[in-house]
Structures are given as C-alpha cells and as structure tokens.
Backbone of each chain as nested JSON, in Angstrom:
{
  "chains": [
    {"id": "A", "residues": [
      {"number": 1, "name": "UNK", "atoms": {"N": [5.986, -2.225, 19.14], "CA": [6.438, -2.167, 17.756], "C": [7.965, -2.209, 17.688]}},
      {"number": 2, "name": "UNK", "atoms": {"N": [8.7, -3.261, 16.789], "CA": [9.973, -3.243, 16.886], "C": [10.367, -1.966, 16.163]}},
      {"number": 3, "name": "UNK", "atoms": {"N": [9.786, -1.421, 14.993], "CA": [9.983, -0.557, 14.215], "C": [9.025, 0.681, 13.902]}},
      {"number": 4, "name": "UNK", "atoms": {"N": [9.165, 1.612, 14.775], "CA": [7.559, 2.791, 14.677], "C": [7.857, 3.086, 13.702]}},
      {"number": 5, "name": "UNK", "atoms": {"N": [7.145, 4.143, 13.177], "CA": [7.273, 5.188, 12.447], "C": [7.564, 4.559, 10.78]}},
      {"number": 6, "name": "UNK", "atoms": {"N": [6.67, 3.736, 10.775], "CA": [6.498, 2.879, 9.582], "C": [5.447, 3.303, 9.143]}},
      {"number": 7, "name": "UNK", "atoms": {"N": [4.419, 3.359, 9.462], "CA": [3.28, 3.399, 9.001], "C": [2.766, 4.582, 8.243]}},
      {"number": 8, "name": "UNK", "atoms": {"N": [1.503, 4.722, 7.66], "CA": [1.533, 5.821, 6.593], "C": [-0.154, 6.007, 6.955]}},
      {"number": 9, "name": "UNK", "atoms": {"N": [-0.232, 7.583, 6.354], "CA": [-1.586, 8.216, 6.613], "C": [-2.386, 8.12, 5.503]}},
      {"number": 10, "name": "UNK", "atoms": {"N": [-3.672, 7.497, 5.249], "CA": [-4.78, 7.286, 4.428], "C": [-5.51, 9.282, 4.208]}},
      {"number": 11, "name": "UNK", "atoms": {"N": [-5.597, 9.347, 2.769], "CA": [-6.11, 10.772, 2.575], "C": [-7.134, 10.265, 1.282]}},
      {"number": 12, "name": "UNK", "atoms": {"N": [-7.891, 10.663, 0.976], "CA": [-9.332, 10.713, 0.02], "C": [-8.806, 11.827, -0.52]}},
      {"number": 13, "name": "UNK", "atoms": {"N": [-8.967, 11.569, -1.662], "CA": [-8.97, 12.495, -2.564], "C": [-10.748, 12.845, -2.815]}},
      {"number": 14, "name": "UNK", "atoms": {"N": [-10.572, 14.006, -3.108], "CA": [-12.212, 14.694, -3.413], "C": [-12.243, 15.986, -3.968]}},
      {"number": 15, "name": "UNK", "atoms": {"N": [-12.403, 15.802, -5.046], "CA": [-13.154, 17.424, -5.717], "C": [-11.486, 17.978, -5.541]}},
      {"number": 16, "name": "UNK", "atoms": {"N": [-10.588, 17.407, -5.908], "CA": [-9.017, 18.042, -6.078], "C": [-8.516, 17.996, -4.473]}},
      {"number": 17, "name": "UNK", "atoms": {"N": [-9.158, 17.991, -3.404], "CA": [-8.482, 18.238, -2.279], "C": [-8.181, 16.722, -1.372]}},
      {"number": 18, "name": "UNK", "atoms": {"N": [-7.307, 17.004, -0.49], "CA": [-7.142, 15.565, 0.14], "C": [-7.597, 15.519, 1.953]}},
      {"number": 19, "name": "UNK", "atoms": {"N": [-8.23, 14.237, 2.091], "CA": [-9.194, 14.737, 3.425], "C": [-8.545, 13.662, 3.909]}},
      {"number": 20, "name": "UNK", "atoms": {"N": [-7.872, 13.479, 5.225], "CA": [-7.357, 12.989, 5.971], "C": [-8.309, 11.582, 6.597]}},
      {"number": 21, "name": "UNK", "atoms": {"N": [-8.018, 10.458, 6.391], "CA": [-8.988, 9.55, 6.135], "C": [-8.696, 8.707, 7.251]}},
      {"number": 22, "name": "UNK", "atoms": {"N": [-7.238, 8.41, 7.743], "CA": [-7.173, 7.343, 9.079], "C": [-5.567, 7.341, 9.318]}},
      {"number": 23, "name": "UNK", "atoms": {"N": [-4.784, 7.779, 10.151], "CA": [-3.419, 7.975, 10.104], "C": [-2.816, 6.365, 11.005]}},
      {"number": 24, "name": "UNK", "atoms": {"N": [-1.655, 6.527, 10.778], "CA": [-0.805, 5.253, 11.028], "C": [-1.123, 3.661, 10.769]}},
      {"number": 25, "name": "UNK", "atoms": {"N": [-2.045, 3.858, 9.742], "CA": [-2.102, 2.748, 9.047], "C": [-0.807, 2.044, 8.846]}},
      {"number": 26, "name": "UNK", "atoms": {"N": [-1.889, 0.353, 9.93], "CA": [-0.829, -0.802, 9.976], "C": [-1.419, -1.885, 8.721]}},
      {"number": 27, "name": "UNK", "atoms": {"N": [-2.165, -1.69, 8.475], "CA": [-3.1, -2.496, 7.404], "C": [-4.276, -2.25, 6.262]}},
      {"number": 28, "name": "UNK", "atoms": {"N": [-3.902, -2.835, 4.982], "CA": [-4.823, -2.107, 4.056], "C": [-5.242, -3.428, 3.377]}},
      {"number": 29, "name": "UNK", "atoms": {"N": [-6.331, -3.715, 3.261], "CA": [-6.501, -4.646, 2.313], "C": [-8.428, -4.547, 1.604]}},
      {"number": 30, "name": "UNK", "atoms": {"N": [-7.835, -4.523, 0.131], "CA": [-8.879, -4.535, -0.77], "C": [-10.345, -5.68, -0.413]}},
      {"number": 31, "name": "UNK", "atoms": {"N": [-11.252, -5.305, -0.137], "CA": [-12.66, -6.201, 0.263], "C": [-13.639, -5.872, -1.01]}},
      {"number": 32, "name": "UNK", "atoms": {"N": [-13.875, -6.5, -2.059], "CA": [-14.77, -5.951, -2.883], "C": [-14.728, -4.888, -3.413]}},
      {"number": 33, "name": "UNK", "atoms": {"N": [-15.55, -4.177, -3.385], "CA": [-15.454, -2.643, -3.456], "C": [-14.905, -1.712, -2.314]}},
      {"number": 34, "name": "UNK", "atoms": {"N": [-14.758, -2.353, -1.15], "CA": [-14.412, -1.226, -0.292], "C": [-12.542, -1.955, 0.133]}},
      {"number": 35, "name": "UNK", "atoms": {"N": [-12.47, -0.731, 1.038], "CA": [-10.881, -0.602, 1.219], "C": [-10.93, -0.963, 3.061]}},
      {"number": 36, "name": "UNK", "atoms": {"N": [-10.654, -2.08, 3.274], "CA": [-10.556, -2.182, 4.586], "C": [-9.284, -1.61, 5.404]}},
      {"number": 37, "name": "UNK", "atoms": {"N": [-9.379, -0.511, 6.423], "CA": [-7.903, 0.127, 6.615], "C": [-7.856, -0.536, 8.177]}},
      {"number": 38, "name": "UNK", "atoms": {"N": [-6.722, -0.509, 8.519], "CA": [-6.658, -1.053, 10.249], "C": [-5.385, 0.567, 10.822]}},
      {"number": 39, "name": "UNK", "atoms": {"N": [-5.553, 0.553, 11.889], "CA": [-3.794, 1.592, 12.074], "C": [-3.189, 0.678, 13.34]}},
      {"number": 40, "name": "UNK", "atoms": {"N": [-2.152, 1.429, 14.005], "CA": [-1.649, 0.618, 15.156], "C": [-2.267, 0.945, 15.952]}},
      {"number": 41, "name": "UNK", "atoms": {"N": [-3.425, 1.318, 16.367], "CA": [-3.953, 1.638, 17.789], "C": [-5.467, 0.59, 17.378]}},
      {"number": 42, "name": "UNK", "atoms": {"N": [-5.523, -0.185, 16.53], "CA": [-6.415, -0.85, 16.102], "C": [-7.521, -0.295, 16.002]}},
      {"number": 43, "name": "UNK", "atoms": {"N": [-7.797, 1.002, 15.525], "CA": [-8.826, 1.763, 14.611], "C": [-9.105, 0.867, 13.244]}},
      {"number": 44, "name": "UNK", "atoms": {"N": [-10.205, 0.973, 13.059], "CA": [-10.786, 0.055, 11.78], "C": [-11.524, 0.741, 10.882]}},
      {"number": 45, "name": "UNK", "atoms": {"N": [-11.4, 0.788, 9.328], "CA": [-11.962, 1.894, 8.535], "C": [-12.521, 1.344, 7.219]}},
      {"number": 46, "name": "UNK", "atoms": {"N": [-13.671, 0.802, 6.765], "CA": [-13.996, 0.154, 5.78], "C": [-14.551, 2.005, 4.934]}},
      {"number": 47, "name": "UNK", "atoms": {"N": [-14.16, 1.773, 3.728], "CA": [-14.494, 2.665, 2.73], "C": [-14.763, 2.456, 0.819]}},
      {"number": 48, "name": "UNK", "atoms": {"N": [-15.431, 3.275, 0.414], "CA": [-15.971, 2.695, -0.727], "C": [-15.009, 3.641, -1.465]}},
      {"number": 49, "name": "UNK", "atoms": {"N": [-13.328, 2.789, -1.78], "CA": [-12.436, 3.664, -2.465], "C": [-11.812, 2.945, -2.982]}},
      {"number": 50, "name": "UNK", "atoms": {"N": [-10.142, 3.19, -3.709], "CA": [-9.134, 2.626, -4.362], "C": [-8.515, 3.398, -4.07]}},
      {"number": 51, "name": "UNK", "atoms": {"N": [-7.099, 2.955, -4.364], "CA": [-5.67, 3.407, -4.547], "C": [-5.148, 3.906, -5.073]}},
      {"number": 52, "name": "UNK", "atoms": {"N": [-4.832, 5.52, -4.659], "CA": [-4.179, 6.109, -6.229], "C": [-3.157, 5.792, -6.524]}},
      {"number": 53, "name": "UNK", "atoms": {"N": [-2.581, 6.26, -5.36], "CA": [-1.287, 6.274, -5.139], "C": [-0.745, 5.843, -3.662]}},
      {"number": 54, "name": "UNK", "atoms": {"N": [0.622, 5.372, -3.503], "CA": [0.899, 5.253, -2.401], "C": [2.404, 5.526, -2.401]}},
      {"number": 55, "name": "UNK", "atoms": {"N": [2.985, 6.139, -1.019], "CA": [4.589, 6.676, -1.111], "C": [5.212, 6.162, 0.279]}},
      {"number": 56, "name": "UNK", "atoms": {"N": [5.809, 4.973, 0.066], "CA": [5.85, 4.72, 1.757], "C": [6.815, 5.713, 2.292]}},
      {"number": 57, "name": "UNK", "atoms": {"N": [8.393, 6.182, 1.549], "CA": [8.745, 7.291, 2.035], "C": [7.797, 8.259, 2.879]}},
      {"number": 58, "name": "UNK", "atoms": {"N": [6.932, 8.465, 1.737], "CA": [6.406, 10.45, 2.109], "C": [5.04, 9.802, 3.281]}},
      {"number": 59, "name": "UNK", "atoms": {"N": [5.285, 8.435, 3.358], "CA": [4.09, 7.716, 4.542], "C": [2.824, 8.297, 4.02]}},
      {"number": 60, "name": "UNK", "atoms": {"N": [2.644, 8.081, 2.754], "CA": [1.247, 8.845, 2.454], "C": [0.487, 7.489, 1.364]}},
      {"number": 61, "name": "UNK", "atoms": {"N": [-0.984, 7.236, 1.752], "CA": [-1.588, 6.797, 0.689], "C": [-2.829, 7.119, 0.575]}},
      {"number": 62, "name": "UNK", "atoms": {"N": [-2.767, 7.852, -0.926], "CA": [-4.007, 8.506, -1.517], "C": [-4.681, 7.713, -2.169]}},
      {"number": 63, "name": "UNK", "atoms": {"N": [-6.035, 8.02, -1.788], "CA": [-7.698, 7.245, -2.159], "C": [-8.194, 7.933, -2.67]}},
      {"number": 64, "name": "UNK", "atoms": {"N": [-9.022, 7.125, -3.85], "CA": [-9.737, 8.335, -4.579], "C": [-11.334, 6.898, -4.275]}},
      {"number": 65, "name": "UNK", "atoms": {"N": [-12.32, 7.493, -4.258], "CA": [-13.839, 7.212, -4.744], "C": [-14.042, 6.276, -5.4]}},
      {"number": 66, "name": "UNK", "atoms": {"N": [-14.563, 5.453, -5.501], "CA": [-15.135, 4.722, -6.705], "C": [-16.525, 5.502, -7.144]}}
    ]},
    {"id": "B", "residues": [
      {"number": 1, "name": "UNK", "atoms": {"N": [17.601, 9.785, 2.547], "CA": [16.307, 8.891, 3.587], "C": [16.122, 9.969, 4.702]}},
      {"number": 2, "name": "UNK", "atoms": {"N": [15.247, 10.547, 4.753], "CA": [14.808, 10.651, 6.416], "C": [15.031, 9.759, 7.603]}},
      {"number": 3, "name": "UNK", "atoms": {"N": [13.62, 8.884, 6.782], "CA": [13.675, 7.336, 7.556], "C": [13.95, 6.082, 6.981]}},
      {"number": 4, "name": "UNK", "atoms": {"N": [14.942, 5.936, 7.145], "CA": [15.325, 4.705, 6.206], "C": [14.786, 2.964, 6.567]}},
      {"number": 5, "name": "UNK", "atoms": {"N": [14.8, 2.381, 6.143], "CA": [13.976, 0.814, 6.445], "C": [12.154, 0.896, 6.747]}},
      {"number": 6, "name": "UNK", "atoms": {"N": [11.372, 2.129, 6.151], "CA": [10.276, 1.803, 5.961], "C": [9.689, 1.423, 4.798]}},
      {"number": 7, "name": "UNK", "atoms": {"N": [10.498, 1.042, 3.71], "CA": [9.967, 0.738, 2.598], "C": [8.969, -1.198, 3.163]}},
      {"number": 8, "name": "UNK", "atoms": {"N": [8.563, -1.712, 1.973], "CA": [8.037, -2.856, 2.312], "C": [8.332, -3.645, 0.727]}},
      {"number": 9, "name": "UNK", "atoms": {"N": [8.633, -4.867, 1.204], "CA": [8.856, -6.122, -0.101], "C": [7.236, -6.634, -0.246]}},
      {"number": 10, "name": "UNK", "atoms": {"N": [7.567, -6.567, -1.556], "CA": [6.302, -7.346, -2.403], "C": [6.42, -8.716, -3.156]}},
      {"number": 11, "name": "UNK", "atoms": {"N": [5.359, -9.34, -2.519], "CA": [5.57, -10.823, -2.765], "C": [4.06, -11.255, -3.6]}},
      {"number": 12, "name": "UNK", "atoms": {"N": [4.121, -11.689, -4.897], "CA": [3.143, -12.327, -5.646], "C": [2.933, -13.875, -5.061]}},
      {"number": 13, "name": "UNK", "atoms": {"N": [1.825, -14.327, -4.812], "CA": [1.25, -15.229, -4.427], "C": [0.475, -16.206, -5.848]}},
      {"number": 14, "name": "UNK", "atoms": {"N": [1.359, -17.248, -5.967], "CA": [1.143, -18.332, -6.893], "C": [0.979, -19.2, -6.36]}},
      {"number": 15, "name": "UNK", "atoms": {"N": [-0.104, -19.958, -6.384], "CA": [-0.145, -21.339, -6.223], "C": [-0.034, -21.741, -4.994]}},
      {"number": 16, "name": "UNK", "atoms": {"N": [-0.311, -20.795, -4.202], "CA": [-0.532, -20.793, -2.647], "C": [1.364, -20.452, -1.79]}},
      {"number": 17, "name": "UNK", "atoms": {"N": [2.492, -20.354, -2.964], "CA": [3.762, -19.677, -2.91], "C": [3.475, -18.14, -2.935]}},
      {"number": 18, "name": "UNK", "atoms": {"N": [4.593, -17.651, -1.785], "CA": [4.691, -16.389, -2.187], "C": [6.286, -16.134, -2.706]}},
      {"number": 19, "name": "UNK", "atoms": {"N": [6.11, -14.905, -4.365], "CA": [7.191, -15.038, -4.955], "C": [7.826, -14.06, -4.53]}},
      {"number": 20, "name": "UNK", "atoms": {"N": [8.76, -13.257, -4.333], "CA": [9.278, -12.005, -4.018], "C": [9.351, -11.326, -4.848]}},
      {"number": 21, "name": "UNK", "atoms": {"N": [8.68, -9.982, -5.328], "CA": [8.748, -9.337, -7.259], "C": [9.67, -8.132, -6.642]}},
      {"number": 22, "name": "UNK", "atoms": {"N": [9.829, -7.696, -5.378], "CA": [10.396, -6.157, -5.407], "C": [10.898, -5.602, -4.027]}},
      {"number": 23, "name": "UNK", "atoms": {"N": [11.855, -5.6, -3.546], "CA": [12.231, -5.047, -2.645], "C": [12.381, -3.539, -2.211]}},
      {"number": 24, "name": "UNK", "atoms": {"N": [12.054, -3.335, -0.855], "CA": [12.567, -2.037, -0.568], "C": [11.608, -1.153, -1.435]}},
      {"number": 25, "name": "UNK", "atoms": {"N": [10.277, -1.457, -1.633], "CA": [8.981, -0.669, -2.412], "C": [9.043, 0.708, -1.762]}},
      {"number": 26, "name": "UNK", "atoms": {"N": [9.141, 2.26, -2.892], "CA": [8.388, 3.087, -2.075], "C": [7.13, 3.835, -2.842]}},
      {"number": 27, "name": "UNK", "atoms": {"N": [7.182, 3.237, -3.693], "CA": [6.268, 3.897, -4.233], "C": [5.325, 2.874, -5.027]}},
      {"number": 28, "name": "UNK", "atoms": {"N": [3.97, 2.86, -5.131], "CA": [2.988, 1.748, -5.413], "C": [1.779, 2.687, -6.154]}},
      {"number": 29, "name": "UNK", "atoms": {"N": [1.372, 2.196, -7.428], "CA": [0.327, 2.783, -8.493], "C": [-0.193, 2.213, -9.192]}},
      {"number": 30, "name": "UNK", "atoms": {"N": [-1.36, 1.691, -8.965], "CA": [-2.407, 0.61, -9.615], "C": [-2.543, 1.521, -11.211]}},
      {"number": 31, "name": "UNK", "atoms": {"N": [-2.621, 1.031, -12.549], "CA": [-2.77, 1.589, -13.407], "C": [-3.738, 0.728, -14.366]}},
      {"number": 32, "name": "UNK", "atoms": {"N": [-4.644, 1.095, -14.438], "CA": [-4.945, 0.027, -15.719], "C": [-5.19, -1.452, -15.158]}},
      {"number": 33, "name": "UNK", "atoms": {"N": [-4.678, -2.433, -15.451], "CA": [-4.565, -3.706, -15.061], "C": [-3.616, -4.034, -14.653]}},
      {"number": 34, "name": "UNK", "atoms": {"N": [-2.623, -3.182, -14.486], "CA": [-1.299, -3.578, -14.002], "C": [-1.266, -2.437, -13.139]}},
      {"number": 35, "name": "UNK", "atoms": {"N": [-0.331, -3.106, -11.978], "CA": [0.581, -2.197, -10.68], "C": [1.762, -1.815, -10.88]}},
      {"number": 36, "name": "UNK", "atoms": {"N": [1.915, -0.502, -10.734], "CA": [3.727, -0.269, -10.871], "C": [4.279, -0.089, -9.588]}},
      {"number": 37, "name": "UNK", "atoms": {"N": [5.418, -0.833, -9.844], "CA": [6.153, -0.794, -8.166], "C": [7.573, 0.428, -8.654]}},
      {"number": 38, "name": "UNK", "atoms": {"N": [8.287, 0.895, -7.404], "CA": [9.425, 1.363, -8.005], "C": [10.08, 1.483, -6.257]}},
      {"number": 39, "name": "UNK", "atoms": {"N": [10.983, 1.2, -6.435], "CA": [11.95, 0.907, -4.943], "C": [12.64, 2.484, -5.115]}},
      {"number": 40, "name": "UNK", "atoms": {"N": [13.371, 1.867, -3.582], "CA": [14.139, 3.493, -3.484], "C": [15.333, 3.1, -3.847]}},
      {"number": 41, "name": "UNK", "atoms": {"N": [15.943, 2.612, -4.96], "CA": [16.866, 2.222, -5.981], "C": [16.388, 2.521, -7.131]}},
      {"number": 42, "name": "UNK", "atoms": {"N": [15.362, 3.185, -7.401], "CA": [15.056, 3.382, -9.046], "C": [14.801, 2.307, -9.239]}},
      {"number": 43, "name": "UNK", "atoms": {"N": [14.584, 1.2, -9.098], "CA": [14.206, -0.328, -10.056], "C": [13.101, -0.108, -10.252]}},
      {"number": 44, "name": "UNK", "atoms": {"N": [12.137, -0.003, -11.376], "CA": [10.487, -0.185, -11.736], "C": [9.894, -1.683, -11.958]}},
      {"number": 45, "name": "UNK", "atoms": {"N": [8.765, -1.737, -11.925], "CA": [8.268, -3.075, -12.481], "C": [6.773, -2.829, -12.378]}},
      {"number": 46, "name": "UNK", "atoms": {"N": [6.491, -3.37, -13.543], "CA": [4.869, -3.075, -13.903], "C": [4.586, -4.615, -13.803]}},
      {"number": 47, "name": "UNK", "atoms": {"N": [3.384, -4.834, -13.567], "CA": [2.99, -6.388, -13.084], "C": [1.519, -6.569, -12.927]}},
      {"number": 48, "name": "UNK", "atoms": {"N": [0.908, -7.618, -13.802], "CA": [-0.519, -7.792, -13.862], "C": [-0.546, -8.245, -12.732]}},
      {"number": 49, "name": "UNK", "atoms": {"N": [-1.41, -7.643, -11.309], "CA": [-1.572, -8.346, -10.6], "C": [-2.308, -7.386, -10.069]}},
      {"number": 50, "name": "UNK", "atoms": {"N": [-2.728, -7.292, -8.463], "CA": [-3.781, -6.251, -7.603], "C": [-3.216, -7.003, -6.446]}},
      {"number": 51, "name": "UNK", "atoms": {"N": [-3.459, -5.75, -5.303], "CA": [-3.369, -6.0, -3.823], "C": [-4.265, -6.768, -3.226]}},
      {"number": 52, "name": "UNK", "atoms": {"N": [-3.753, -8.069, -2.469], "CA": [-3.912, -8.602, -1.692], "C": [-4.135, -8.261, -0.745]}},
      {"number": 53, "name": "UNK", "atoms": {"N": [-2.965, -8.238, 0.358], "CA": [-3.446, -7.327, 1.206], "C": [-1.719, -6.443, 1.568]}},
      {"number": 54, "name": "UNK", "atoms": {"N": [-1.996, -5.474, 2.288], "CA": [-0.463, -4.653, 2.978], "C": [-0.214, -5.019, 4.083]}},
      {"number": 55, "name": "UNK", "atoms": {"N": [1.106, -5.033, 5.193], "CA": [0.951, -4.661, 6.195], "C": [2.849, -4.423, 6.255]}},
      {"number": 56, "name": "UNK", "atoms": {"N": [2.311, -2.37, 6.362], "CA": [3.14, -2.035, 6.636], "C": [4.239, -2.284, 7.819]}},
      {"number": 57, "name": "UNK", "atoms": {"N": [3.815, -3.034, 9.178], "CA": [4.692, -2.903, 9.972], "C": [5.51, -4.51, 10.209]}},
      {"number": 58, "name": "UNK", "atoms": {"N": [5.179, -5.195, 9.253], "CA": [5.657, -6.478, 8.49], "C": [6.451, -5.978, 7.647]}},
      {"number": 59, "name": "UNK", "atoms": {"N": [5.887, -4.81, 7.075], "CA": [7.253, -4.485, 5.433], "C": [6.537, -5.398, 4.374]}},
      {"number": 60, "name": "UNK", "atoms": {"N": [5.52, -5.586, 4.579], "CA": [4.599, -6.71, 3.361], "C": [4.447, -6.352, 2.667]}},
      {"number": 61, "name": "UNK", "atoms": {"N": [4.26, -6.199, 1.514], "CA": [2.886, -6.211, 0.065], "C": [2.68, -7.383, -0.631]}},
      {"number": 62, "name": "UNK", "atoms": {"N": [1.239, -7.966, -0.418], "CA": [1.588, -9.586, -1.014], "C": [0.392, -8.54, -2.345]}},
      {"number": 63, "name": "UNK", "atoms": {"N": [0.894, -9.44, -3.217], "CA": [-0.284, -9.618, -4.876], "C": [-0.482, -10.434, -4.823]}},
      {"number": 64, "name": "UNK", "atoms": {"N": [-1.791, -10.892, -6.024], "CA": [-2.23, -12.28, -6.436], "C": [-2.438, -11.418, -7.924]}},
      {"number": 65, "name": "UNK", "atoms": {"N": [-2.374, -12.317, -8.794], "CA": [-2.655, -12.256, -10.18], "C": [-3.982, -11.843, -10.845]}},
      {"number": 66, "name": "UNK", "atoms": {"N": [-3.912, -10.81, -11.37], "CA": [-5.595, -10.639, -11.815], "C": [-5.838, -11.924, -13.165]}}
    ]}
  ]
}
C-alpha cells in the first residue's frame, strides 16, 4: 500500500447500537439490495444494508438495515 | 488533521465520462434522492445521484445519476 491507514471500519447500526461489521475497508460498492464490502487483506462481506453515514476522517462508515 | 490525505475525490460518471463533483470528501450522506458530500474545506454539495462504487485506497468515489 503506497498509503495505509486510509481505510475505514464498516459498523451496522441496530436497535441504536453499532456492531462492528468488517474493518479496513478497501472497497464498498452497492449490488442491489446488498452492500458488497472488500478490506485490504481481501476479506469479502455481502450484506442486506445502506449507508448512513460515512466520515473518512473519523474512518468510520455506518450501515443501517434495509 | 490527524491524518491528513485520506479524504477521497468524487467523480460522477456521464456518458461513460467521469466528471469530478468534489474533492478531498470527508464526509458522505445519502438523503432522500440526493447525496451530500462535504470536504474538509467546508464546501457542501447535494447531488442527485447514488454510489457506484468506493475505493478508498484509490481516494475514489465514482456516482452515476439516479
């Protein structure tokens, strides 16, 4: 990686709390209904969510449910 | 900045062009039918469009137009 410490941690939102969903996400891309996530260690995470929010500062992006 | 240069540019995809709408993104919020972007300059921009796809360690965000 020319540049670490880029990447940002996937959290679910649920019932008010946030559940740690797939960290160092290198890739996110919308598939239908689900949220295809990739990270740099090439972990792969298909989920039935959306985007609440995302903060690349605070490296955080929150998912909520469909 | 903590970490400075992890933000990512967002590029709308027309016509098989990608346009550049926003540099230096840190913050990203699907609302409604429109996405709000806002850089770490304060610049905002609300924009009918949805994620394509991300990749943070590119510095990407491409859209396509809803």
């Amino acid at each position: 990686m020319e540049e670490p410490m880029c990447e940002a941690n996937a959290y679910l939102l649920k019932e008010g709390k946030e559940e740690l969903i797939l960290e160092d996400i290198s890739v996110l891309r919308p598939e239908k209904e689900e949220l295809y996530l990739q990270n740099i260690f090439g972990e792969q995470k298909r989920i039935k969510a959306r985007i609440r929010e995302m903060n690349l500062l605070d490296h955080r992006i929150v998912l909520e449910e469909i």
